[in-house]
Gaussian input, Z-matrix of N, CA and C with variables (Angstrom, degrees):
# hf/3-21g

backbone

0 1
 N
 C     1     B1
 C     2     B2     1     A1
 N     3     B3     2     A2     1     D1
 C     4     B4     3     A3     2     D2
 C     5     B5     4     A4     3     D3
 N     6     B6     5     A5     4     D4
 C     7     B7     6     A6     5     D5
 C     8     B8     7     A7     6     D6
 N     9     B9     8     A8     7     D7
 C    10    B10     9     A9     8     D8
 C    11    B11    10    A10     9     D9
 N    12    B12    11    A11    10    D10
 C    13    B13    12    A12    11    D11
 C    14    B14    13    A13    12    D12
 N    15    B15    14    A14    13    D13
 C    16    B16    15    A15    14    D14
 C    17    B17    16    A16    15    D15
 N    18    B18    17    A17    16    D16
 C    19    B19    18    A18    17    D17
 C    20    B20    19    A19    18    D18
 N    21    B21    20    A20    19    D19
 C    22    B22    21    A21    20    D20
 C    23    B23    22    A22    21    D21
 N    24    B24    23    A23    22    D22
 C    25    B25    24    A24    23    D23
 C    26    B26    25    A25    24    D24
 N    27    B27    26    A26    25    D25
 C    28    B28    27    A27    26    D26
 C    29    B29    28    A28    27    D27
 N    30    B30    29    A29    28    D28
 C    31    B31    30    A30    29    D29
 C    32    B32    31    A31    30    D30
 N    33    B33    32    A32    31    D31
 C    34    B34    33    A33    32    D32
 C    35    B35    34    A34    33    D33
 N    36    B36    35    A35    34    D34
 C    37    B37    36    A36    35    D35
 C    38    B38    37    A37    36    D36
 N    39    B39    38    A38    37    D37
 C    40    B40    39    A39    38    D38
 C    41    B41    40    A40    39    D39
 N    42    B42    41    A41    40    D40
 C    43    B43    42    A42    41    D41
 C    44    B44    43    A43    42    D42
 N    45    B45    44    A44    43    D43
 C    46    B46    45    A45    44    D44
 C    47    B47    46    A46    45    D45
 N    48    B48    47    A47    46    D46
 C    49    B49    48    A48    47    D47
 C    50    B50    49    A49    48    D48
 N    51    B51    50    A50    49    D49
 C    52    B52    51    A51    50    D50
 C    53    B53    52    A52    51    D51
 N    54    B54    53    A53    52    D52
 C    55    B55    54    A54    53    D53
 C    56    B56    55    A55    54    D54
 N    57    B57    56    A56    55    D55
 C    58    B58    57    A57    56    D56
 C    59    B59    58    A58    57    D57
 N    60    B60    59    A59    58    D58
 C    61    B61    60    A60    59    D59
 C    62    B62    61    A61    60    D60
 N    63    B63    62    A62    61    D61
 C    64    B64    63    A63    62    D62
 C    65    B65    64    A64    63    D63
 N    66    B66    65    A65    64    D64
 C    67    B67    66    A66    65    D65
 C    68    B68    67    A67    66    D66
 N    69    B69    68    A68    67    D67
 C    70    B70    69    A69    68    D68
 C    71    B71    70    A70    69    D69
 N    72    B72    71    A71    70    D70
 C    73    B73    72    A72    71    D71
 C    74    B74    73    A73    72    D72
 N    75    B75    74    A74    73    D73
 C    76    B76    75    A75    74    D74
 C    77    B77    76    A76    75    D75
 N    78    B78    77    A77    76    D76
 C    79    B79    78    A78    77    D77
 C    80    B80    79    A79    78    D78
 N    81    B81    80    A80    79    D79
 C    82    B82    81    A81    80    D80
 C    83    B83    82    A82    81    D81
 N    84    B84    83    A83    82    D82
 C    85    B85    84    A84    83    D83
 C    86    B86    85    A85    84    D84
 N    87    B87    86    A86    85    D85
 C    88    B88    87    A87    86    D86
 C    89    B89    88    A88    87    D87
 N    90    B90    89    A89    88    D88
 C    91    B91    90    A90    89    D89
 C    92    B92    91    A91    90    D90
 N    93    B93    92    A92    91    D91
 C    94    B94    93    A93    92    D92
 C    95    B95    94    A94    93    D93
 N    96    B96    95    A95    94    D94
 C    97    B97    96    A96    95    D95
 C    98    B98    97    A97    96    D96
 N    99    B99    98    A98    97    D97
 C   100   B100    99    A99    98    D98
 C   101   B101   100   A100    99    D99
 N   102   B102   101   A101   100   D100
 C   103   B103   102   A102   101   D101
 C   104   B104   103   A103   102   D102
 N   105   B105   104   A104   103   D103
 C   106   B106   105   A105   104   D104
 C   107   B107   106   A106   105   D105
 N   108   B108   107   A107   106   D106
 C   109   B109   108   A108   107   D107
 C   110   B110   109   A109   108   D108
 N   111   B111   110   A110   109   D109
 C   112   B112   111   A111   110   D110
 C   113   B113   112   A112   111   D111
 N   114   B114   113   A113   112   D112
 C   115   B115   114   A114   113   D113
 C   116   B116   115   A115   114   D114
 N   117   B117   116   A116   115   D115
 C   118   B118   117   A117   116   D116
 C   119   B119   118   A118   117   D117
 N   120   B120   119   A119   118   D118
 C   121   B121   120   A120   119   D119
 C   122   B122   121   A121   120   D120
 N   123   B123   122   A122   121   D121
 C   124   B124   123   A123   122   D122
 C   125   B125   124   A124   123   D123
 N   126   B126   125   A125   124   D124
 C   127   B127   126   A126   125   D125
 C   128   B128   127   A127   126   D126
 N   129   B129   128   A128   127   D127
 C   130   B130   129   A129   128   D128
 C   131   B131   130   A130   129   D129
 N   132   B132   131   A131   130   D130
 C   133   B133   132   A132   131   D131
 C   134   B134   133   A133   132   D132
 N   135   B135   134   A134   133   D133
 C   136   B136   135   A135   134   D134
 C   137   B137   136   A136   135   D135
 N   138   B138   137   A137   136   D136
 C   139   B139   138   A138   137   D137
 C   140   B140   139   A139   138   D138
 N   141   B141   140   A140   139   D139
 C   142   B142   141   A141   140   D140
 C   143   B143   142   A142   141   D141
 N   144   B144   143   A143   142   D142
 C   145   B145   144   A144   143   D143
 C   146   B146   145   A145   144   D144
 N   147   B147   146   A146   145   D145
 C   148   B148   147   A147   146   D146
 C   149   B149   148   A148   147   D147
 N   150   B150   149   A149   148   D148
 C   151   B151   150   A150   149   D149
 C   152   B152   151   A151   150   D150
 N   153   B153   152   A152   151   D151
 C   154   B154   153   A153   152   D152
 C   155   B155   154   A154   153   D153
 N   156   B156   155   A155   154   D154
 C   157   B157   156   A156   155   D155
 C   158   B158   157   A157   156   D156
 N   159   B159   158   A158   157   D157
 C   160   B160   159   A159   158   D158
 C   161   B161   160   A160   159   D159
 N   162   B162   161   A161   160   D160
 C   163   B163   162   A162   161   D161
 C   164   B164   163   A163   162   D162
 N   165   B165   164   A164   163   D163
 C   166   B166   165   A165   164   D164
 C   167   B167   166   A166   165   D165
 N   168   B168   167   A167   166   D166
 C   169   B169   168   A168   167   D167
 C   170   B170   169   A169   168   D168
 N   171   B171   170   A170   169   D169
 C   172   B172   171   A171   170   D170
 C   173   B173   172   A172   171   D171
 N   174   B174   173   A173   172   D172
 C   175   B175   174   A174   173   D173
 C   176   B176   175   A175   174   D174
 N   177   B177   176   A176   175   D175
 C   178   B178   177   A177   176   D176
 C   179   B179   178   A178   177   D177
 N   180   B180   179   A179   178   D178
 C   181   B181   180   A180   179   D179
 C   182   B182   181   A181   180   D180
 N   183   B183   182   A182   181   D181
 C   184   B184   183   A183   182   D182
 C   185   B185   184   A184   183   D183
 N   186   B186   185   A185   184   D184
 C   187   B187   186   A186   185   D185
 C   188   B188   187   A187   186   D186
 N   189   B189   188   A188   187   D187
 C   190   B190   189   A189   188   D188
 C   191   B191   190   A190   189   D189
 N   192   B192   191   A191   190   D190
 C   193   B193   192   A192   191   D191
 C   194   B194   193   A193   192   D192
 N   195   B195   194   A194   193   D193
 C   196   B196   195   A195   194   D194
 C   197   B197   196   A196   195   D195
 N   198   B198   197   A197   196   D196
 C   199   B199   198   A198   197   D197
 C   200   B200   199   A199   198   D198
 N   201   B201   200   A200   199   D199
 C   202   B202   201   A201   200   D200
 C   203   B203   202   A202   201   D201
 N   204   B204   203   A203   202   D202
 C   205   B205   204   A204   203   D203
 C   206   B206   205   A205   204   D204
 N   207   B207   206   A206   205   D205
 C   208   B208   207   A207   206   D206
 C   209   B209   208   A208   207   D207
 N   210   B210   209   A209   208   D208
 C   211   B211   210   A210   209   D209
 C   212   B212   211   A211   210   D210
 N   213   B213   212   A212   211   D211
 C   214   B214   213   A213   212   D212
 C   215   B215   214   A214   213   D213
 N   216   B216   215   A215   214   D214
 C   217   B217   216   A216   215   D215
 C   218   B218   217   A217   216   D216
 N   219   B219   218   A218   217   D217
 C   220   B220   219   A219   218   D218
 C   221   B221   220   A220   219   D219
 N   222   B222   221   A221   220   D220
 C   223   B223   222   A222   221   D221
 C   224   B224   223   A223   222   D222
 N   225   B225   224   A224   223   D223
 C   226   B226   225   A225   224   D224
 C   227   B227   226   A226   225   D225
 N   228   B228   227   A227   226   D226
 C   229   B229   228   A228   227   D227
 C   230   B230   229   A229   228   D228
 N   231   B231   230   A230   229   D229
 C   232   B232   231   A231   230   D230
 C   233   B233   232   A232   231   D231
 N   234   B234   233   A233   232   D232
 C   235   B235   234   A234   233   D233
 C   236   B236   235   A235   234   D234
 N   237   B237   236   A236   235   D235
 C   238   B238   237   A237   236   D236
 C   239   B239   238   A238   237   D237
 N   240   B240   239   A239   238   D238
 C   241   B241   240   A240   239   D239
 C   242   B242   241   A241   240   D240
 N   243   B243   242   A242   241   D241
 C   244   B244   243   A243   242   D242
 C   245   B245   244   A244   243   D243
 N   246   B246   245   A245   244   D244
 C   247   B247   246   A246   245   D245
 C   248   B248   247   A247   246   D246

   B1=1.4459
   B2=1.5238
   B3=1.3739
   B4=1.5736
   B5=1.3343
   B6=0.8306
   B7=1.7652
   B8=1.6263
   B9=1.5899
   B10=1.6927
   B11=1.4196
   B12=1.1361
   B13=1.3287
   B14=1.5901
   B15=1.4480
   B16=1.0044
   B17=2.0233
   B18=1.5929
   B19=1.3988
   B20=0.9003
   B21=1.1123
   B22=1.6471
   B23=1.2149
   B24=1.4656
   B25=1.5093
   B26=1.8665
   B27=1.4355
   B28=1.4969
   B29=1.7634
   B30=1.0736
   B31=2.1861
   B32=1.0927
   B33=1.7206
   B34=1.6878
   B35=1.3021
   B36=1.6897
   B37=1.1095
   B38=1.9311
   B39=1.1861
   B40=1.7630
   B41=1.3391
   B42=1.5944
   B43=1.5152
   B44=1.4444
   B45=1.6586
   B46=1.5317
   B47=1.8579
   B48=1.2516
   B49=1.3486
   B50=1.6675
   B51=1.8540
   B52=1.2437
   B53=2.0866
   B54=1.2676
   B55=1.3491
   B56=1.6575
   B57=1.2445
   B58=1.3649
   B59=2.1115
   B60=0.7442
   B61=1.5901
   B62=1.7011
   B63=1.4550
   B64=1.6249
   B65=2.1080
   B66=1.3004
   B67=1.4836
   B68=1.4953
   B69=0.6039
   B70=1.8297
   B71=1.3750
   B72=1.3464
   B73=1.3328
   B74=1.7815
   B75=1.6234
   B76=1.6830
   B77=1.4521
   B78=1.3473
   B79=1.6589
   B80=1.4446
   B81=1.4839
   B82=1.4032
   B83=1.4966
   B84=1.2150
   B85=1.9393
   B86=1.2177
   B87=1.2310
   B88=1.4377
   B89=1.3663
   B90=1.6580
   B91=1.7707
   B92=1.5224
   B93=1.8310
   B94=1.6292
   B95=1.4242
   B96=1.7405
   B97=1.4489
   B98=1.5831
   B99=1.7143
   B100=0.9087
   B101=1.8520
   B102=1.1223
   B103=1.5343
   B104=1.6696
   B105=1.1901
   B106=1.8246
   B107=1.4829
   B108=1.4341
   B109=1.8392
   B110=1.5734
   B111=1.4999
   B112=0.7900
   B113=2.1902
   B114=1.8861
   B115=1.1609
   B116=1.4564
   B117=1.0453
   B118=1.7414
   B119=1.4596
   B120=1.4934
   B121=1.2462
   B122=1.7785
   B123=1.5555
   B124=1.0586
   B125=2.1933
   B126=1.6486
   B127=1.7797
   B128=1.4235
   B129=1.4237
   B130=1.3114
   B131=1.3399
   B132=1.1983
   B133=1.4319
   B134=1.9197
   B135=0.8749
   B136=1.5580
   B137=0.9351
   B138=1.3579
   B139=1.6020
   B140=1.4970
   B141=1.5800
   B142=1.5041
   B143=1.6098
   B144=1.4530
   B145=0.8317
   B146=1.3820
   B147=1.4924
   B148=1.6908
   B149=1.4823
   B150=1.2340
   B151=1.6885
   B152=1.4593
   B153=1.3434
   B154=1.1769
   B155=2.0757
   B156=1.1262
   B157=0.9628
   B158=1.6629
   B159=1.6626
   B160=0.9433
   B161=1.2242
   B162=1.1056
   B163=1.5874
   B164=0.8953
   B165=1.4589
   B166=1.2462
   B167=1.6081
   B168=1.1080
   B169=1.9830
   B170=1.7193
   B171=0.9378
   B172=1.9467
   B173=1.4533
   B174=1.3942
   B175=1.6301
   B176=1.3486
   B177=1.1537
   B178=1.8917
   B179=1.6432
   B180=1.1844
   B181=1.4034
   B182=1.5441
   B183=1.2182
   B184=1.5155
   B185=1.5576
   B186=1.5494
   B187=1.6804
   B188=1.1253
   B189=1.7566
   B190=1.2119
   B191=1.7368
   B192=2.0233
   B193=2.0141
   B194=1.5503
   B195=0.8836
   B196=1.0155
   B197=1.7228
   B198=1.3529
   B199=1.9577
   B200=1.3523
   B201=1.6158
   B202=1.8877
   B203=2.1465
   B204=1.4194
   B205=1.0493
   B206=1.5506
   B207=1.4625
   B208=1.4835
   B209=1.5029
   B210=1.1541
   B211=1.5521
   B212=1.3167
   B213=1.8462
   B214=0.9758
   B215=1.5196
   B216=1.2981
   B217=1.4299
   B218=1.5578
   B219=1.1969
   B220=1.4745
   B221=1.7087
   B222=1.5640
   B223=1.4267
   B224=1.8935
   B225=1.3252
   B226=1.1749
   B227=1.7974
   B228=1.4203
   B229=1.8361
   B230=0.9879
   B231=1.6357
   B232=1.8063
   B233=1.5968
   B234=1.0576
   B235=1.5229
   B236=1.5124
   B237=1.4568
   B238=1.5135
   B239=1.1565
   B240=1.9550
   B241=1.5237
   B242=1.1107
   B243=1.5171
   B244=1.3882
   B245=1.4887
   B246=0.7966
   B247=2.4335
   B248=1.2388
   A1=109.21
   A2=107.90
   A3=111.06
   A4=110.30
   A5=114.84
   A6=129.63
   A7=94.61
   A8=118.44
   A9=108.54
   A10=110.22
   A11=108.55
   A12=94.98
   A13=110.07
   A14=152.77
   A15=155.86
   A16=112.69
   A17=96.56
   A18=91.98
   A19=131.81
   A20=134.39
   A21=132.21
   A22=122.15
   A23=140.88
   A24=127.71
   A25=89.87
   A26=88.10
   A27=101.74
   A28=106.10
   A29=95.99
   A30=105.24
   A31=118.05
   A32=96.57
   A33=116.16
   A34=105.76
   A35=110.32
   A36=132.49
   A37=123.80
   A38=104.07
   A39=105.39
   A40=108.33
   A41=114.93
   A42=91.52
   A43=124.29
   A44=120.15
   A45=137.42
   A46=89.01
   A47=105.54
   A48=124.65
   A49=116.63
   A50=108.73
   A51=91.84
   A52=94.27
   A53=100.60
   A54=93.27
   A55=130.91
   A56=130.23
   A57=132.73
   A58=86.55
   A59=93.77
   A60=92.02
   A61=97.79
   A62=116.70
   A63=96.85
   A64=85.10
   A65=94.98
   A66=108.77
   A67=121.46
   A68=111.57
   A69=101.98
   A70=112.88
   A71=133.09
   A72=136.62
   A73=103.23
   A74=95.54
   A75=99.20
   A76=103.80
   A77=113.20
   A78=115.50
   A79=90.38
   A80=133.61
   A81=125.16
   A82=103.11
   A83=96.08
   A84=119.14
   A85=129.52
   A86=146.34
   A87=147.97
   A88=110.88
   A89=102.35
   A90=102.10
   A91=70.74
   A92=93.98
   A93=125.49
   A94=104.58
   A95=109.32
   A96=93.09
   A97=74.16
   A98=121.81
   A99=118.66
   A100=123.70
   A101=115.72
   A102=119.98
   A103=80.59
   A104=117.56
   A105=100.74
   A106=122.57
   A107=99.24
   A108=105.07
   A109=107.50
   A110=144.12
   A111=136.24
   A112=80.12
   A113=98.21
   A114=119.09
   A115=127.32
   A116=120.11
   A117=116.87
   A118=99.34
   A119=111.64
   A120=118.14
   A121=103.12
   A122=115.69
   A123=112.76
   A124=106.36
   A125=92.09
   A126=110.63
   A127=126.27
   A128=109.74
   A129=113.83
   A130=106.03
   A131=116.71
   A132=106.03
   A133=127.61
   A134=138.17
   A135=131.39
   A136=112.58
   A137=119.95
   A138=142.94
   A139=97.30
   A140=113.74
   A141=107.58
   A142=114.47
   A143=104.44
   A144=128.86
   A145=141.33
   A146=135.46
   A147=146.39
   A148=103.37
   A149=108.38
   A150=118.46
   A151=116.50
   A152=113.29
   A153=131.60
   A154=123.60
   A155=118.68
   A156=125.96
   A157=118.57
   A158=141.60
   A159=159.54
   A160=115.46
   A161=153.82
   A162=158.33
   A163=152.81
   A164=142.70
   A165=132.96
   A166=141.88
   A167=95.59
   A168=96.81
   A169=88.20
   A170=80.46
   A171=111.28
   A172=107.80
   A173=120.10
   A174=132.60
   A175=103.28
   A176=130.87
   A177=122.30
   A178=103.71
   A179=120.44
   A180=114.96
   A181=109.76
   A182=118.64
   A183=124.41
   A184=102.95
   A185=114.95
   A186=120.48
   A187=104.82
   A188=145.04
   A189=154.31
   A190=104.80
   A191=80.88
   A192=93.67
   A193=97.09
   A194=122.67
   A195=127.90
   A196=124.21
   A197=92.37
   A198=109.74
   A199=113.04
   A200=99.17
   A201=109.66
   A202=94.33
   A203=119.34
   A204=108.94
   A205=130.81
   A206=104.69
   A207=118.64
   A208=115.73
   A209=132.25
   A210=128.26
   A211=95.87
   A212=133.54
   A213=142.44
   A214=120.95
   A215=132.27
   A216=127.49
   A217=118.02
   A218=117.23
   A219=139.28
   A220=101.06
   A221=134.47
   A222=125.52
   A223=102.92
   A224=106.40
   A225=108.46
   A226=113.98
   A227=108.27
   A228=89.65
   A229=141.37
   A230=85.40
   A231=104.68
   A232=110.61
   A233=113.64
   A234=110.03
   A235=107.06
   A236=128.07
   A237=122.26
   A238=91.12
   A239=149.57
   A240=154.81
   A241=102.85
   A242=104.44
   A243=118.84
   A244=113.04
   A245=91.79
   A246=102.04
   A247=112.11
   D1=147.68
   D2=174.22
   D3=-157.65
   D4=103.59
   D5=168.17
   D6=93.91
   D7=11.85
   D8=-165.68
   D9=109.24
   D10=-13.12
   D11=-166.75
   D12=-111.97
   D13=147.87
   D14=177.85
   D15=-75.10
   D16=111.27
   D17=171.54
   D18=-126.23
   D19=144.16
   D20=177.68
   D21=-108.49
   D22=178.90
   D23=163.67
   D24=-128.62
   D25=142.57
   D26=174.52
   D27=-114.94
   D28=145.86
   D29=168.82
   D30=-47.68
   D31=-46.23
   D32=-165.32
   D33=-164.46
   D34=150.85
   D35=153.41
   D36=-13.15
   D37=-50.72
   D38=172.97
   D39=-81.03
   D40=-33.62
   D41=-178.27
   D42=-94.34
   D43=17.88
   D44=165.35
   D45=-56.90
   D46=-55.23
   D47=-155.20
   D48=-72.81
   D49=-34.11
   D50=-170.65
   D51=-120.25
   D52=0.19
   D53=149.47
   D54=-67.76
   D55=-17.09
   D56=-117.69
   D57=-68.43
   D58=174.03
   D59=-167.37
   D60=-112.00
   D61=6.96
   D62=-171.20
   D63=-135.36
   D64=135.87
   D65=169.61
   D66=-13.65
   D67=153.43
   D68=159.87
   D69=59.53
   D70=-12.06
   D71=176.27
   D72=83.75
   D73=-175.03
   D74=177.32
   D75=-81.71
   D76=158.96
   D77=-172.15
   D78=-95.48
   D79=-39.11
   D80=-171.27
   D81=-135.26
   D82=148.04
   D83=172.01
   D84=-93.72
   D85=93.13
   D86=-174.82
   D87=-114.21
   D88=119.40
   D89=-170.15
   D90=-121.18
   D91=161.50
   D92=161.16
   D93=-109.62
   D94=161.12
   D95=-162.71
   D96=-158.80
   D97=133.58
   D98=174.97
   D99=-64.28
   D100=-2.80
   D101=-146.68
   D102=-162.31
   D103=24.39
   D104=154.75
   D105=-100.14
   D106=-157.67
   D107=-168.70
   D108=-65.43
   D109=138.05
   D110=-172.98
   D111=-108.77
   D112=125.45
   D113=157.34
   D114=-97.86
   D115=157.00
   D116=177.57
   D117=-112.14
   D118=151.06
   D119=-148.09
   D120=-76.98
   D121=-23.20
   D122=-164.57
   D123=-96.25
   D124=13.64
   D125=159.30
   D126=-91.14
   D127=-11.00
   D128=-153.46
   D129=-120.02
   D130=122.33
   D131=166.01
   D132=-135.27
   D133=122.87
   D134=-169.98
   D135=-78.12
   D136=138.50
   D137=164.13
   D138=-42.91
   D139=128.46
   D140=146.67
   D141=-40.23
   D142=145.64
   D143=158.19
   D144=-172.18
   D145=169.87
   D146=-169.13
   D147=-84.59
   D148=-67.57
   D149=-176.79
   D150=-122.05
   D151=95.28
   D152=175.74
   D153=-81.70
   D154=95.92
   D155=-174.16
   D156=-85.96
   D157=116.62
   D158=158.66
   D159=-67.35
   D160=121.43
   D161=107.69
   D162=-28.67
   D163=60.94
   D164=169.21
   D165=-107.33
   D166=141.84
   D167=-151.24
   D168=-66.07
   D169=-155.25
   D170=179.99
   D171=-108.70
   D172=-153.13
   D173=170.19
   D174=-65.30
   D175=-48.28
   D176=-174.05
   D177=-97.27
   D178=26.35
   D179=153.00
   D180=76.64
   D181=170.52
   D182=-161.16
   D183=-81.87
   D184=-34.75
   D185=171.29
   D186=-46.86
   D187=-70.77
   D188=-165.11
   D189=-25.20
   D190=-58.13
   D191=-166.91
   D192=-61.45
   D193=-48.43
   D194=-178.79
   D195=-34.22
   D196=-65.80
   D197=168.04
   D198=-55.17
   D199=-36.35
   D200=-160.05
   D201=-74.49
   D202=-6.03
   D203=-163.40
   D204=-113.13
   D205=86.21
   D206=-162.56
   D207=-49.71
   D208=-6.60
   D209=-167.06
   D210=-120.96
   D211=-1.37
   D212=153.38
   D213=-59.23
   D214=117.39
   D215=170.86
   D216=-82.17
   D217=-44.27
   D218=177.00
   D219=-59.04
   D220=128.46
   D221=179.94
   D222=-112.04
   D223=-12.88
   D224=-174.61
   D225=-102.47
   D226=133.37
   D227=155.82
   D228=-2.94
   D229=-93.64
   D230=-178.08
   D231=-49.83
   D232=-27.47
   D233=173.21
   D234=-58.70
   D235=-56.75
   D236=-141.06
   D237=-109.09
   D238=9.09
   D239=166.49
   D240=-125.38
   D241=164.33
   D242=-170.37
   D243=-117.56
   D244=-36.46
   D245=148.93
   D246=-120.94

């Protein structure tokens, strides 16, 4: 736990995904991106959901994991999150 919230560390990008520890997987994807769209809070709104998954890369950013991840098909973000 950290700040409340449940965390894990993953290797890679696929195994955020095929570890996920709750049935059915996460219902929604939320990556941070040093150099993405800056939204205002009263634009944004999330899908209900059960298992809500957050993202955040390391020092070379969530793209890197992304590139760095051979069992990954998707090379882009927006491909493999849903905001």
């Amino acid at each position: 736990m950290y700040w409340g919230y449940k965390v894990r560390y993953a290797s890679n990008i696929t195994s955020v995904m095929t570890e996920c520890p709750y049935e059915g997987g996460y219902d929604n994807l939320i990556r941070t991106l040093e150099h993405g769209q800056i939204i205002n809070s009263s634009d944004f709104t999330i899908p209900t959901f059960r298992h809500l998954l957050i993202a955040f890369g390391g020092l070379a950013g969530l793209e890197e994991s992304i590139e760095e991840d051979h069992n990954l098909k998707a090379k882009n973000v927006r491909e493999v999150f849903d905001i």
